[in-house]
C-alpha positions as CSV (number, residue, x, y, z in Angstrom):
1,X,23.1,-6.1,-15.8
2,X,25.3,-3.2,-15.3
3,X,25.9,-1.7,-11.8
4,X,26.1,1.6,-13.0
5,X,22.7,4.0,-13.0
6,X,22.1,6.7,-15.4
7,X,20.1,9.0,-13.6
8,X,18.1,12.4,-14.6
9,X,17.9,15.6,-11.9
10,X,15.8,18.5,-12.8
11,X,15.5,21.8,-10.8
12,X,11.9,23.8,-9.7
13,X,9.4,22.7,-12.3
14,X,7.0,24.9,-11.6
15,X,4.6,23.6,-13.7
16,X,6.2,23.4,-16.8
17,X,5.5,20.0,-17.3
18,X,5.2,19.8,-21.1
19,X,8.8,21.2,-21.5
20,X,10.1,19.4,-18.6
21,X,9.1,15.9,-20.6
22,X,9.2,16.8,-23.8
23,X,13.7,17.7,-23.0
24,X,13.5,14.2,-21.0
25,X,12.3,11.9,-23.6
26,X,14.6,13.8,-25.7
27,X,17.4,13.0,-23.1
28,X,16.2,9.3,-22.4
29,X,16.2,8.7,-26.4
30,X,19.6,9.8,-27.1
31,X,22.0,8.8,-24.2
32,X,19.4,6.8,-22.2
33,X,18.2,4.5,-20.6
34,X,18.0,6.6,-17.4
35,X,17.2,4.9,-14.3
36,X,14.8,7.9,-13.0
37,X,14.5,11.4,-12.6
38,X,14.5,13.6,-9.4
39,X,13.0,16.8,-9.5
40,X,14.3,19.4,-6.7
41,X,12.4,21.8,-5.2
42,X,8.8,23.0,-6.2
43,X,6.9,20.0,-8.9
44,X,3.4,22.2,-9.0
45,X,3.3,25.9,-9.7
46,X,1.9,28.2,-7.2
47,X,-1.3,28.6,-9.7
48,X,-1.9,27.5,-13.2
49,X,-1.0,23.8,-13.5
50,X,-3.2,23.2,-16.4
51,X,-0.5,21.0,-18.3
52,X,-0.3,18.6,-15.3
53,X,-3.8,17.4,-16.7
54,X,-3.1,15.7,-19.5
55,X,-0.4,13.0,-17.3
56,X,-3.2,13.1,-14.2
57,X,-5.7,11.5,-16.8
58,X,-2.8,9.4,-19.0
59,X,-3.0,11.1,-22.4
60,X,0.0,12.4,-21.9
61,X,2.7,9.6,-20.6
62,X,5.9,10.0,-18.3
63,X,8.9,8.6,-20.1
64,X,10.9,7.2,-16.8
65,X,9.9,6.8,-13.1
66,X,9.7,10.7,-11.8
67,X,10.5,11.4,-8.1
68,X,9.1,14.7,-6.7
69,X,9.7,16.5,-3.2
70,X,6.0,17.8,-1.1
71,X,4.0,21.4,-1.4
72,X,5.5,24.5,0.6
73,X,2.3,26.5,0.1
74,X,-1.0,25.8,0.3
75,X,-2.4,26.6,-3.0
76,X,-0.5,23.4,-4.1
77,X,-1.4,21.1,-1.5
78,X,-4.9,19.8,-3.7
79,X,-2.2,18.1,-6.4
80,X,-1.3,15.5,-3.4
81,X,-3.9,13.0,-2.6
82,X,-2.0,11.8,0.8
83,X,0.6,14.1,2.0
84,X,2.2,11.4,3.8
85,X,3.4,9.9,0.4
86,X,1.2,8.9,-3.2
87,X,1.5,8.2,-7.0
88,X,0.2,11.2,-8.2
89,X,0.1,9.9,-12.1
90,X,1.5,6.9,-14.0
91,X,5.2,7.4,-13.5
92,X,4.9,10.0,-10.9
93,X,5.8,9.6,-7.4
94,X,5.7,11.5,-4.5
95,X,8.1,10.5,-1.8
96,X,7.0,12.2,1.5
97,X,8.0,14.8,3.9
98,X,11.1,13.2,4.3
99,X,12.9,9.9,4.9
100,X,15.5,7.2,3.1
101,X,14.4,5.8,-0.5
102,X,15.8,2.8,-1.5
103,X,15.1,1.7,-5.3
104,X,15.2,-2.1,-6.1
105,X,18.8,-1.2,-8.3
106,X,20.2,-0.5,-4.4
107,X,20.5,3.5,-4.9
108,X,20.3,4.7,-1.1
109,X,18.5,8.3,-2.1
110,X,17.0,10.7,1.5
111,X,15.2,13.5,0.8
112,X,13.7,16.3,2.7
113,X,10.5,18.4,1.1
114,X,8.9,21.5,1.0
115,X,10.9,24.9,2.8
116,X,12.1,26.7,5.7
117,X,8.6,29.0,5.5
118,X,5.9,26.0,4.5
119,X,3.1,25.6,7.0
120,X,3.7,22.5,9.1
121,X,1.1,20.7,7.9
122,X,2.5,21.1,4.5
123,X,5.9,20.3,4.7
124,X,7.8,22.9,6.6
125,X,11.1,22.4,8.3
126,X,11.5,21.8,12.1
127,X,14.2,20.7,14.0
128,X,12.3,17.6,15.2
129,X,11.7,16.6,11.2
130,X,15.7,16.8,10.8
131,X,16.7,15.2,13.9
132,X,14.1,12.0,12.3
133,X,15.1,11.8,9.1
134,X,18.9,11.9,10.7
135,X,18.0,8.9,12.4
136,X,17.3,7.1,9.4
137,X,20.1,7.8,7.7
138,X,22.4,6.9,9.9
139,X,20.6,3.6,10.4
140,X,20.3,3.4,5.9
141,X,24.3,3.9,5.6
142,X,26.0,5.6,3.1
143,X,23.8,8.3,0.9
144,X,24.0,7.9,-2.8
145,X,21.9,11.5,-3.2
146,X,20.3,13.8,-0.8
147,X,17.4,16.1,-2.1
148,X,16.3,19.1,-0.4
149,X,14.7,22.3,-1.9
150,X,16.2,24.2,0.3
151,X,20.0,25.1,-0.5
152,X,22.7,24.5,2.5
153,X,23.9,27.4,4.1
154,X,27.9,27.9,4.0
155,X,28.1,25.5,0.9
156,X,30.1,28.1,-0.8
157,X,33.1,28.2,2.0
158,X,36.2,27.1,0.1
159,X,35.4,28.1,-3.0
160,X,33.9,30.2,-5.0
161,X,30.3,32.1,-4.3
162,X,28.3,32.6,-7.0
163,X,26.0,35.9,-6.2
164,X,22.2,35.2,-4.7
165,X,22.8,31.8,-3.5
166,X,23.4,32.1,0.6
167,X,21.0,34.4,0.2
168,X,18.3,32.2,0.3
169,X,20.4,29.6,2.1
170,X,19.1,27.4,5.3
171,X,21.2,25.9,8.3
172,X,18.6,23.2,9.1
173,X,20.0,21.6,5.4
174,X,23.6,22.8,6.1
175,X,22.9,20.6,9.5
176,X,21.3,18.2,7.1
177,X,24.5,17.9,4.8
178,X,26.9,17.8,7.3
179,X,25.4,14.7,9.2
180,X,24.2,12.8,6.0
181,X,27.4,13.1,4.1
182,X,25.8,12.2,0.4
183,X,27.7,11.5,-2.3
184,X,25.7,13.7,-4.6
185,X,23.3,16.5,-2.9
186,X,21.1,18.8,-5.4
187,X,19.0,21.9,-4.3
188,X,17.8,24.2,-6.6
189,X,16.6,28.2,-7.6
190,X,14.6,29.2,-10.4
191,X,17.3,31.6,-11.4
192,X,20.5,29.9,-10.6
193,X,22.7,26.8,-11.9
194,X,26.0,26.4,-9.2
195,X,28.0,23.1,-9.0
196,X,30.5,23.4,-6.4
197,X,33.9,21.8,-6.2
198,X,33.6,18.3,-4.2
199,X,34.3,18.2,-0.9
200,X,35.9,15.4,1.6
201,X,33.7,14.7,5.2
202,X,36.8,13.5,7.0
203,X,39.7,15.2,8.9
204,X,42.7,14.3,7.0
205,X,45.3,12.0,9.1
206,X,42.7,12.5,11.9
207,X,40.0,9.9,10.3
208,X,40.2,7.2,7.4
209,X,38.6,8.4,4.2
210,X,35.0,8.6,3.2
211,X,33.1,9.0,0.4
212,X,33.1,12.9,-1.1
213,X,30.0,15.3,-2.0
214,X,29.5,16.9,-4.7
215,X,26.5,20.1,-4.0
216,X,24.8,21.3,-7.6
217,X,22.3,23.5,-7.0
218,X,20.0,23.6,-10.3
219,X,18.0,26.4,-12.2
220,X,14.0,26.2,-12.9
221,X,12.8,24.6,-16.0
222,X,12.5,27.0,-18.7
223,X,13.7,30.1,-16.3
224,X,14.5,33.1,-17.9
225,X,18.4,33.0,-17.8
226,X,18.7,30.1,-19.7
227,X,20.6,28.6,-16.6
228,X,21.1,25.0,-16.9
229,X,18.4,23.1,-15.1
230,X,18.7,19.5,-16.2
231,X,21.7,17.0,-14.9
232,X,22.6,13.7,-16.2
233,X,25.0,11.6,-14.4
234,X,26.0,8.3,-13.7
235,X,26.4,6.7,-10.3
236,X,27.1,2.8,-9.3
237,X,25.4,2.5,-6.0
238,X,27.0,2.6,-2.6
239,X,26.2,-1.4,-1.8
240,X,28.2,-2.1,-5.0
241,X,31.1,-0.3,-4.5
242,X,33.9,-1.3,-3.1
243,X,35.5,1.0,-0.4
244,X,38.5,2.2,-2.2
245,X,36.3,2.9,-5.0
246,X,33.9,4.6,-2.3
247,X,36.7,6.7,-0.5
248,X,38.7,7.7,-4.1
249,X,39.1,11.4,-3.6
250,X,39.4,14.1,-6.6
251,X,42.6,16.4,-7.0
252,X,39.9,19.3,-7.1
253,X,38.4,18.1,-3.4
254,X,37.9,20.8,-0.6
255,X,37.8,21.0,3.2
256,X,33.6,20.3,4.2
257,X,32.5,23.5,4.3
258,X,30.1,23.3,7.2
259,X,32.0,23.6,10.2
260,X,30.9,22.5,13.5
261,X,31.6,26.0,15.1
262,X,28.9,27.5,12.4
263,X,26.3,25.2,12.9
264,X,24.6,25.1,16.3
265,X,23.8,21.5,17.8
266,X,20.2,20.5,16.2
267,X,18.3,20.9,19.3
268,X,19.3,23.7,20.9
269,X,15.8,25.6,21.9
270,X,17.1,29.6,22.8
271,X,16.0,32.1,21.2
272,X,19.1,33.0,18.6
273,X,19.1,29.4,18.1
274,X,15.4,30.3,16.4
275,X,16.1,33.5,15.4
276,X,19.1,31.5,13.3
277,X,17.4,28.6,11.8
278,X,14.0,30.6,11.4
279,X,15.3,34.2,10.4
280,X,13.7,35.3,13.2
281,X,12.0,38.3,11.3
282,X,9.1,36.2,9.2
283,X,5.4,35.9,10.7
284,X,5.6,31.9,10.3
285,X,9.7,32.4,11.8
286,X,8.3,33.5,14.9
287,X,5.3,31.1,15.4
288,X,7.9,28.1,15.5
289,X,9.5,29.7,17.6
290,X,7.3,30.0,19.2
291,X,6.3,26.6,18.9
292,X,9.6,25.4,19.8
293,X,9.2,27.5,23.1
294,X,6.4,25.3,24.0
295,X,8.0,22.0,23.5
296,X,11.1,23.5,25.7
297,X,8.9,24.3,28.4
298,X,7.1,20.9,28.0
299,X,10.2,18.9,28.9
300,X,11.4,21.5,31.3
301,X,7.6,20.0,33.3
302,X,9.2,16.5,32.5
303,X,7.3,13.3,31.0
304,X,4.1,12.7,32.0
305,X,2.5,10.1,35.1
306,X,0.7,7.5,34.6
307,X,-2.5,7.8,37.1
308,X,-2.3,4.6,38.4
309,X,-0.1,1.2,38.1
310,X,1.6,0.6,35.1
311,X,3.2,-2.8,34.5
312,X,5.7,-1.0,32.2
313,X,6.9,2.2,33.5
314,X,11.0,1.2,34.6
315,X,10.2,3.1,37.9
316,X,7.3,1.1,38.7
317,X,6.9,-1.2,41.6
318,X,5.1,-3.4,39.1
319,X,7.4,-3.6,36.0
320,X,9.0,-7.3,35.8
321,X,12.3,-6.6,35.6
322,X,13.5,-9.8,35.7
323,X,12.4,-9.3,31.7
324,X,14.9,-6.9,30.7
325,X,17.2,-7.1,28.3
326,X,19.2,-3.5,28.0
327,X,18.2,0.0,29.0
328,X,19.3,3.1,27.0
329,X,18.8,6.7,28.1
330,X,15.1,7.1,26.9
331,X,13.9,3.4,26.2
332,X,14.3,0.0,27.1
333,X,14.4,-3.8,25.7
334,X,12.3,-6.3,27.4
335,X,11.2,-10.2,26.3
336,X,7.7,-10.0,25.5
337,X,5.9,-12.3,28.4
338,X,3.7,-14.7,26.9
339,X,5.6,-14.4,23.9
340,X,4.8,-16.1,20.1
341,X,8.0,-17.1,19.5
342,X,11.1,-17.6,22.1
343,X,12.8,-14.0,20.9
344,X,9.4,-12.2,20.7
345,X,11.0,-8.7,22.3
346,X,9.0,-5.3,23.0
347,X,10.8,-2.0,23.2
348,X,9.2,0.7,25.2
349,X,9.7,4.4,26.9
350,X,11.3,4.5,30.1
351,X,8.8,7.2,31.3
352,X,4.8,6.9,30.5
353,X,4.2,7.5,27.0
354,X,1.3,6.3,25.6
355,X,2.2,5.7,21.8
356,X,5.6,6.5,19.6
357,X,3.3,9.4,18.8
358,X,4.1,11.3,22.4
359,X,7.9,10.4,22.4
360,X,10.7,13.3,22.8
361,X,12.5,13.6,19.3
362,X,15.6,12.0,21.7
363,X,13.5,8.5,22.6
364,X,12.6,8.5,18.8
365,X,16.2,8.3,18.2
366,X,17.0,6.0,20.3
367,X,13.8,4.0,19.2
368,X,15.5,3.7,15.8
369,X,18.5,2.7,17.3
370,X,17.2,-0.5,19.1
371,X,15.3,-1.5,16.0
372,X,18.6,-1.3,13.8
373,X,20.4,-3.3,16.6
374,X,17.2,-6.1,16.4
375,X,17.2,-6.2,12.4
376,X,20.9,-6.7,12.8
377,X,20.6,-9.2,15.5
378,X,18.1,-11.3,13.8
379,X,19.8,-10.7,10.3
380,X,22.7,-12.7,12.2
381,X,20.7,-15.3,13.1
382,X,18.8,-16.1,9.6
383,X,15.6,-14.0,10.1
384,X,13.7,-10.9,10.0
385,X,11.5,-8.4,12.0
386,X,8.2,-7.6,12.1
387,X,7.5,-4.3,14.5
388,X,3.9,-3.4,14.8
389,X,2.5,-1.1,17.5
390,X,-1.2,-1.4,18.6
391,X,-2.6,1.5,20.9
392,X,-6.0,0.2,21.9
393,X,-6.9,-0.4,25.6
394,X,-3.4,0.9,26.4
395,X,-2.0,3.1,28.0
396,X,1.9,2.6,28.0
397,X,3.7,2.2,24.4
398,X,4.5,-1.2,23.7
399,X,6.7,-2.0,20.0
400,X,6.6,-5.5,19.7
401,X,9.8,-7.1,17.5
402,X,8.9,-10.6,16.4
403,X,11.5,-12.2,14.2
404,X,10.0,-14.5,11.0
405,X,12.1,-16.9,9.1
406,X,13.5,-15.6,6.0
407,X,11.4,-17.4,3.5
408,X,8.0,-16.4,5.0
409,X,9.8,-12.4,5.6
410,X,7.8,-11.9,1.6
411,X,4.3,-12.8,2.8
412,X,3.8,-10.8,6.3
413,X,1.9,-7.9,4.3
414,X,-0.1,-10.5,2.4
415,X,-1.1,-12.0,5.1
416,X,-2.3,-9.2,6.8
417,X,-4.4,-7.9,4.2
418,X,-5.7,-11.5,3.6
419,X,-6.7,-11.7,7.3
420,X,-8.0,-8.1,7.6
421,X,-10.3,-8.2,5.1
422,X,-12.1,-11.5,6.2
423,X,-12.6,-10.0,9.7
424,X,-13.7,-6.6,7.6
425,X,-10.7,-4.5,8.9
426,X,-9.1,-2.1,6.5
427,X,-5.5,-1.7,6.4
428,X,-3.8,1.1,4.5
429,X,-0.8,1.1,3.1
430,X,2.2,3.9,4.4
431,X,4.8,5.1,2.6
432,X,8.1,3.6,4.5
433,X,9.4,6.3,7.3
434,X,6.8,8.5,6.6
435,X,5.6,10.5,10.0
436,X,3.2,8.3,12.0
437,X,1.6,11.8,12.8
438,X,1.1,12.7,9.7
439,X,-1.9,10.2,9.7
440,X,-3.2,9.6,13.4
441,X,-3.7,12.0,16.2
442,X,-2.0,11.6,19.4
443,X,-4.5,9.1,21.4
444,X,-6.0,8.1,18.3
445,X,-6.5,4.7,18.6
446,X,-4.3,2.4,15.9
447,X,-2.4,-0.9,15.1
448,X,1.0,0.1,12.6
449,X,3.0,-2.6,11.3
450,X,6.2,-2.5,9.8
451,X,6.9,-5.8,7.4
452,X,10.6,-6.5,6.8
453,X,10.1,-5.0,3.5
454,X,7.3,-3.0,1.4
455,X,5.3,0.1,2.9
456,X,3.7,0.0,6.4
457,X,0.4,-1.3,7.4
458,X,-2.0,1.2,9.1
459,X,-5.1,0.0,11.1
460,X,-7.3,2.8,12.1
461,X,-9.0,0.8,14.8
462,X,-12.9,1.2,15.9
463,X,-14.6,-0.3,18.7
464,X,-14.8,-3.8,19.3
465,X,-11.5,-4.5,17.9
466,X,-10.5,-8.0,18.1
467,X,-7.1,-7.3,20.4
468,X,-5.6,-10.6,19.8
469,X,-5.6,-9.6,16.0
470,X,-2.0,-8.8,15.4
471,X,-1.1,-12.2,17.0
472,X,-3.5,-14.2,14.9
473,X,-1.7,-13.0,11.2
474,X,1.6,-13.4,13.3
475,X,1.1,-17.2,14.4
476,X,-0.7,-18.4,11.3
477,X,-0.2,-21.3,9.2
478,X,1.8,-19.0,6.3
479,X,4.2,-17.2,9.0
480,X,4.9,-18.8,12.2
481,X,2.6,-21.7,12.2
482,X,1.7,-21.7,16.2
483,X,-1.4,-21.2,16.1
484,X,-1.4,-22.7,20.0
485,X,0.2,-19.0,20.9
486,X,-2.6,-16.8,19.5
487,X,-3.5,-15.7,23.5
488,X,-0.6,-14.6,25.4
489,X,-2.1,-15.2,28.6
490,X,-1.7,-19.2,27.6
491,X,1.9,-18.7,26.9
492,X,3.0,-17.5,30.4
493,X,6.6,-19.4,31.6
494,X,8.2,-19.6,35.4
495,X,9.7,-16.9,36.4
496,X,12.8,-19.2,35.9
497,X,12.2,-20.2,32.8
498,X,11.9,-16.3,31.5
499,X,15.0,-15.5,33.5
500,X,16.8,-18.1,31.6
501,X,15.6,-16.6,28.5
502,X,16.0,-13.4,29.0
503,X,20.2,-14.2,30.1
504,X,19.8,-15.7,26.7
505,X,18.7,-12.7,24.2
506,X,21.5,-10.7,26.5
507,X,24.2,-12.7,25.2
508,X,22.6,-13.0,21.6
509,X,22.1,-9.4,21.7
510,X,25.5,-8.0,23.5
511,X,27.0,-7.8,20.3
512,X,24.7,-4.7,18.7
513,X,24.0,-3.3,22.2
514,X,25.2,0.2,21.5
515,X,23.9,1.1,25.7
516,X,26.9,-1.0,26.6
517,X,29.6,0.2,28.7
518,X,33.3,0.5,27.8
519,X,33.5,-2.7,29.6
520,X,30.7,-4.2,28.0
521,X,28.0,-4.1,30.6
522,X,24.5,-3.1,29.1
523,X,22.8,-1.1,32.0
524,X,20.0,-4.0,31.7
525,X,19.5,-5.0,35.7
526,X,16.8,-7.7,37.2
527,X,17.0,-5.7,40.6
528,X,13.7,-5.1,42.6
């Protein structure tokens, strides 16, 4: 099997769906097969989608797998059955808010929905969304294609500007871009086709070469200036390239046009910070602001106490320290006591927070970074993780990481189901990396767990939840077979013997401990 993908991008449908598939099928037919087809920016018209019928009921058939970004306003919102992710037809999928997609051919694809001005329960921008969906890219590695609606701002430095497009440009994708560094990143306008010279993300003699971008921003189907609004291409993954092949760099290549000095640390909380990202002058610019006001002057009152002992807070009198592995700035890795298996870890805040839910967009970074440094760890060592969080009769976050032998890594989500449903619980499946908020409230009780591959598990958990649940699918027969370790409380070692252990997962993990010092010293410490 070749390698190399053919792959279809289209700019704002709008609704035209009959012309859009009728000029695809032509397309696939002639030069294809095409891998898939992205569409950028706005999939559902504002109002009158009556053509989307005739694919909703499957008259009407999609000729490849079809990608498409969220709503930005509200009038399209009814087309998405869960916002958090769906199939909205046969051959139709939404991907989420925003997050990594990677397809079984190995094409790395993030993308980040709706616009600057969508309502937040749509799929508006925020800092915190960006700062998430950074995260994950740095943790999926290189970027085949980044999709925003939303065109960059300062794409155009370098080279030529074609009139109308900064004009509707955003810094929050510009930020995007810069950190992301895709290979291919489209945005489009219903009026305008623009494909910009490539462009190198490394300082010449300064840093060795990386892969270049190349930015196309792409007109609406069937807009009025005939603008082209359809792309073909063809791309061999990232994961099958080798680096010189990666790194080769055009004789047309540019300097990166987004320069640090122009784009203000993602963060930042003042008011020209806002005024900047938000435009400052729009109705919904000045409620996030205002918004963003609010979370400044919630960490300005500092994380919240717990109101009486907690066995995990790091500042507790209570918290067995003698159990830590590392500490980081925001969280900290600790052996699970009682654990199901020897390397049974949990990761949790440093300060009380009750679920991932109430975390500081900083702790949620760092979150992702321990769990990349686990699935590395335990990749090393022949096996992979299973992270599930349960807040029920909680009241400190606890993310368990239980590592599974390879060939049982296939059959986590199978088991749960198989298990859930004879104790009449319901699990629903989440889109990978899609926003835990987007389907619980904060306090909200829950169970979430993340098999080493396939979509989430969500438990929306009622009373007289079996606690020991998670455990039970964990150590049965078809994964870990120790069914003897169901009860943690029956598991308990010496404090010797978990002192041992605990020196143990140091020296296993001190090779992906990214809190280490220069000299090698995690900040870990068994003081009292």
């Amino acid at each position: 099997m070749s390698k190399v993908k053919k792959i279809l991008v289209c700019g704002n449908v709008d609704g035209h769906f009959t012309s859009l598939f009728k000029r695809v099928t032509s397309v696939n037919n002639k030069t294809g097969p095409f891998e898939l087809l992205l569409c950028v920016g706005n999939f559902f018209a504002a109002d009158g989608n009556d053509e989307w019928n005739p694919y909703k009921m499957g008259s009407s058939k999609v000729p490849l797998p079809t990608f498409i970004l969220g709503p930005s306003v509200e009038s399209q919102k009814a087309f998405y059955p869960d916002i958090r992710g769906c199939e909205l037809a046969e051959n139709v999928i939404y991907l989420g808010p925003f997050g990594v997609y990677q397809s079984s051919s190995g094409l790395t694809i993030a993308y980040l929905s709706g616009s600057l001005d969508a309502p937040a329960d749509l799929c508006g921008y925020s800092n915190h969304k960006v700062g998430q969906l950074e995260a994950e890219i740095r943790q999926a590695g290189v970027i085949d294609i980044l999709v925003t609606s939303c065109v960059p701002s300062h794409v155009t430095t370098f080279t030529t500007k074609p009139e109308g497009l900064e004009d509707k440009a955003c810094a929050l994708v510009a930020r995007l871009a810069a950190s992301a560094q895709p290979r291919y990143h489209f945005s489009s306008l219903p009026q305008l086709f623009y494909e910009r010279l490539p462009y190198r993300n490394h300082r010449v003699l300064q840093e060795p070469p990386r892969q270049v971008t190349r930015f196309l921003c792409l007109a609406g189907v069937d807009n009025s200036a005939k603008r082209k609004w359809l792309y073909a291409f063809f791309l061999t993954p990232a994961t099958h390239c080798k680096q010189d092949e990666l790194t080769a760099q055009p004789s047309d290549v540019t300097e990166s046009p987004y320069n640090e000095a122009l784009l203000p640390p993602l963060h930042q909380e003042s008011d020209e910070m806002n005024k900047y990202f938000y435009g400052g002058g729009s109705k919904q610019g000045k409620k996030r602001a205002r918004e963003e006001e609010s979370e400044g002057a919630r960490r300005q009152r500092g994380p919240p106490q717990p109101t009486g002992p907690c066995w995990f807070c790091l500042s507790s009198p209570d918290v067995e320290k003698h159990l830590i592995v590392s500490v980081g700035e925001h969280c900290y890795l600790a052996l699970a006591k009682g654990g199901l298996v020897a390397h049974h870890l949990m990761l949790l805040p440093i300060h009380h927070y009750q679920t991932s839910l109430d975390l500081e967009p900083a702790a949620q970074q760092e979150l992702t970074q321990f769990k990349s440094s686990l699935q590395k760890l335990f990749t090393a060592s022949g096996r992979s993780a299973v992270f599930y969080e349960r807040n029920y009769r909680t009241t400190h976050m606890q993310l368990h990481a239980v590592p599974l032998p390879n060939a049982v890594a296939n059959n986590v989500s199978d088991v749960f189901q198989s298990m859930a449903a004879q104790q009449d619980l319901q699990l629903e499946e989440v889109p990978r990396r899609t926003e835990l908020s987007a389907a619980v409230k904060s306090g909200q009780p829950f169970l979430l767990v993340e098999p080493p591959s396939g979509p989430c598990l969500l438990l929306r958990v009622r009373k007289g939840y079996n606690m020991l649940f998670d455990r039970q699918v964990l150590a049965s027969e078809e994964l870990l077979n120790v069914p003897s370790r169901v009860d943690w409380k029956d598991c308990k070692g010496t404090r010797e013997q978990e002192t041992s252990l605990r020196d143990q997962v140091r020296q296993m993990f001190a090779p992906y401990d990214f809190t280490a010092d220069e000299d090698g010293d995690s900040s870990g410490s068994d003081s009292e």
